[in-house]
C-alpha positions in Angstrom: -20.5 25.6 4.1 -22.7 23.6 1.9 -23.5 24.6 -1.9 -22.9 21.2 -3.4 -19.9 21.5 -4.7 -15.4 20.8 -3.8 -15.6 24.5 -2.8 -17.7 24.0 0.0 -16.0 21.0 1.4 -13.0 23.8 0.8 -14.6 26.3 2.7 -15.8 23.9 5.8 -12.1 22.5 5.7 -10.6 26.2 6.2 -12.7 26.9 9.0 -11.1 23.9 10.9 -7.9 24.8 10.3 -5.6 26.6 13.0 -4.6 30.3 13.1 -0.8 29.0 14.2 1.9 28.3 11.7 2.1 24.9 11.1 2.8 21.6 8.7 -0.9 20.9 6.9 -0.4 16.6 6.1 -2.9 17.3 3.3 -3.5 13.4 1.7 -1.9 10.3 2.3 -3.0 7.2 1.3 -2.6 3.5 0.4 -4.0 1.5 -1.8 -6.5 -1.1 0.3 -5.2 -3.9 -1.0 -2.2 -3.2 0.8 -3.8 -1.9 4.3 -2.9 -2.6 7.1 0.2 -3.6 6.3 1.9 -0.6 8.1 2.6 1.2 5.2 0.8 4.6 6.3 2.4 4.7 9.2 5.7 4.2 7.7 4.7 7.2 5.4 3.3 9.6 8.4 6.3 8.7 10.4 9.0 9.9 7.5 7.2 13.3 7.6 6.6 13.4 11.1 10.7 13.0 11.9 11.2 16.2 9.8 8.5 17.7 11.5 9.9 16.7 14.3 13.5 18.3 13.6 11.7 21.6 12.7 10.2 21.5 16.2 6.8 22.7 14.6 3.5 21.8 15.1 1.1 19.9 12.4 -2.3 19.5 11.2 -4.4 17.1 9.2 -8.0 16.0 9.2 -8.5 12.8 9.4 -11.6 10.9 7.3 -11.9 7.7 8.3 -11.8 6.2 12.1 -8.8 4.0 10.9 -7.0 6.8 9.7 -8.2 8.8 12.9 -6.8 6.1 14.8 -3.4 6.2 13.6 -2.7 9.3 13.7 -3.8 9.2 17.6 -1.1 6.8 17.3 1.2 9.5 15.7 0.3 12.4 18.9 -2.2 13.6 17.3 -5.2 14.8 18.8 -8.7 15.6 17.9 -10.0 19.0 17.8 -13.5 18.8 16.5 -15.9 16.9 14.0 -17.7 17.9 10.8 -19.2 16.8 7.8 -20.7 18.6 4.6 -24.2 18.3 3.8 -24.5 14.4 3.8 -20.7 13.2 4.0 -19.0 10.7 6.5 -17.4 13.1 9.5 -14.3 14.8 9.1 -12.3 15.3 12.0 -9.4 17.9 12.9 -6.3 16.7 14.5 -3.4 18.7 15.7 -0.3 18.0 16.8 1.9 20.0 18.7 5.3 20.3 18.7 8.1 17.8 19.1 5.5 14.8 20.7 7.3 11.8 19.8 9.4 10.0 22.3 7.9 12.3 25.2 
């Protein structure tokens, strides 16, 4: 995957991601002077409610272990690591369908 440049984290990226149909959560982010203040998770959680009334599945890779750890929080789960040539890990999540409140 590596050559040095965005393409290559593009290319690892795409080998991660599922064969199924389903919602890719690209980005989401908050500023960190306003972490941890829940605002994330109210952002994830407005998505995942239309997700959630499409009964489909979703997908996202997480980059961080906080933002790995909410989105555990959310149903996801992880289904792999990676990291290109000398980056912090990256890892898949998926979600199936319709988790919340089950």
């Amino acid at each position: 995957w590596s050559d040095g440049t965005a393409g290559g984290a593009g290319r690892a990226m795409d080998e991660h991601h599922p064969a199924d149909d389903c919602w890719y959560l690209l980005a989401i982010g908050v500023r960190p002077s306003a972490h941890g203040r829940g605002l994330g998770g109210r952002m994830l959680t407005h998505t995942l409610d239309q997700i959630d009334t499409a009964n489909e599945p979703a997908y996202l890779e997480a980059t961080s272990p906080r933002s790995r750890a909410l989105y555990e929080r959310c149903g996801f789960e992880v289904t792999g690591e990676f990291a290109v040539d000398d980056s912090p890990p990256l890892w898949p999540m998926w979600r199936p369908r319709s988790q919340r409140g089950a």
